[in-house]
N, C-alpha and C positions, 0 to 999 in steps of 0.2 A: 813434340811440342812440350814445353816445359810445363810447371808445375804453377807458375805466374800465369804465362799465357791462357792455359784452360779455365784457369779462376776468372781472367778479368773476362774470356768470352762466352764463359757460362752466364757471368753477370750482365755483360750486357744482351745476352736473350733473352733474360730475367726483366729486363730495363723495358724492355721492347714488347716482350709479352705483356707487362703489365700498362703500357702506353696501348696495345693494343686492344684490353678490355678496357681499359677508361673511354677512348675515345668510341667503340661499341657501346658503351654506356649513355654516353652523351647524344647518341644518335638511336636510340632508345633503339639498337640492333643487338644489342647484349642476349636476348633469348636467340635469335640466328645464330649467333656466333658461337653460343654452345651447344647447337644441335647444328650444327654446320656440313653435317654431310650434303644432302643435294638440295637444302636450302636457303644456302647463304647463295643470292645472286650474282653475277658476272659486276653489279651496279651498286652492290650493297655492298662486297670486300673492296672496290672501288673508291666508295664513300669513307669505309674506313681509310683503306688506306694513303689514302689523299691529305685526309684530316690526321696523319700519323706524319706526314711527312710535313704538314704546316708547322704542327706543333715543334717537328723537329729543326725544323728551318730557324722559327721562332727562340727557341731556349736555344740555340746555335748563336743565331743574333745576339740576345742576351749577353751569354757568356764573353762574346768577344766585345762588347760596351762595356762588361766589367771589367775586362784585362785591361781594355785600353786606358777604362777610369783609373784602374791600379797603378796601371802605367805611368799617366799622367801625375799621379799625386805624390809617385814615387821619384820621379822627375823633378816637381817642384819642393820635395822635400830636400834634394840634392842640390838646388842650386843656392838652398842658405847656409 
């Protein structure tokens, strides 16, 4: 793997770890999750992970309403 590749997939573990302690935070499971040997629950990394994948869905959505607005404005700048 190149020298590109391991950068951008280091960073997005990086992206993802730190999404994983925000939303542990917000579900006030942040002390589980760093003592998370045998008691972080089968319901509780569930919870995280659930609410990781919203978040992701969510800023996913986003970004494709901004490209399309880009889209769009860059469209209408072309047609004058």
């Amino acid at each position: 793997m190149g020298h590109k590749k391991d950068n951008d997939k280091l960073r997005t573990e990086r992206q993802l770890d730190r999404l994983k302690w925000e939303t542990a935070k917000e579900l006030g499971l942040e002390d589980d999750l760093a003592n998370a040997g045998d008691e972080l629950t089968v319901r509780e990394a569930g919870k995280i992970g659930g609410n990781m994948v919203r978040k992701l869905v969510k800023a996913g959505e986003e970004a494709l309403a901004e490209e399309g607005d880009r889209k769009a404005r860059l469209n209408l700048q072309d047609d004058f």
